[in-house]
N, C-alpha and C positions, 0 to 999 in steps of 0.2 A: 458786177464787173467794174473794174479800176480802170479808168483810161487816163495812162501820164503821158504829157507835153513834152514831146521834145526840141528844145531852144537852140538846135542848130540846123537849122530852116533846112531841112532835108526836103529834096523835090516825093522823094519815096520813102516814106519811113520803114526804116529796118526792121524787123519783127527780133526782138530780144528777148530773150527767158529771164524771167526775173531770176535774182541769184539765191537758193534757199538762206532761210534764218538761221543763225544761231543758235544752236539748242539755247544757251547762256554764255554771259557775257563771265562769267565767274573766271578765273586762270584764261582768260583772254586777251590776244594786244589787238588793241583799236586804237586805227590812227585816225589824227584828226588834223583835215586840210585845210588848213587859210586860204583862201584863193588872193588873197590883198584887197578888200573892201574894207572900208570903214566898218570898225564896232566887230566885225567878223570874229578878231579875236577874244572881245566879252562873250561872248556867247559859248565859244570854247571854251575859256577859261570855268566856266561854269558846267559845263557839261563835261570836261577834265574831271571838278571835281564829285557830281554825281556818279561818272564811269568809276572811278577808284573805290567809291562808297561800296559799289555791286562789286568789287574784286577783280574786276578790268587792270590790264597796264595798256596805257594810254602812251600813245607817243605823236609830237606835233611836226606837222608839213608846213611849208608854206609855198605859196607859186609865188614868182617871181612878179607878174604882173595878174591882174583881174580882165584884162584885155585881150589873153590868149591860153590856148588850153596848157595844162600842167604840161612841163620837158617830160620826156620820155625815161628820161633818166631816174625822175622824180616819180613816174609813174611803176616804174619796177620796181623803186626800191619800196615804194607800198604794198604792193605785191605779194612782195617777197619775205617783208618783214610781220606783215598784219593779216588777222582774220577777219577781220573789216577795219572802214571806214566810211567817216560823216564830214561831208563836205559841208563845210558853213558859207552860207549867202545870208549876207547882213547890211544895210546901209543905214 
């Protein structure tokens, strides 16, 4: 059994379905979100270029601050454009 953390101190934790995998990443877009932490974006930049190696189109987010959740705006347009995404936390 996997049991993940959830960091926004919920009094009652939400029960969430994990979202299935990928068959593959091949003719796939994944996006990749900055949240604004230091170094955040080497770690992208790196995983940019392994996603591309696998056949990935990779396209980059970035939030506005690391202080407050992604705009909403920011979040559909993830949504809507990608089959996934990797949020980087980096300090």
């Amino acid at each position: 059994m996997t049991i993940l953390l959830d960091p926004t101190s919920e009094r009652v934790p939400a029960a969430r379905e994990r979202a299935a995998r990928l068959a593959s990443i091949e003719g796939r877009t994944i996006g990749l979100l900055d949240i604004a932490k230091m170094r955040g974006d080497v770690f992208l930049d790196r995983l940019e270029e392994r996603l591309a190696e696998r056949g990935a189109k990779v396209l980059r987010f970035k939030k506005p601050t690391f202080t407050k959740p992604a705009p909403i705006d920011l979040r559909q347009e993830i949504a809507e454009r990608c089959d996934a995404v990797v949020e980087a936390l980096a300090d």
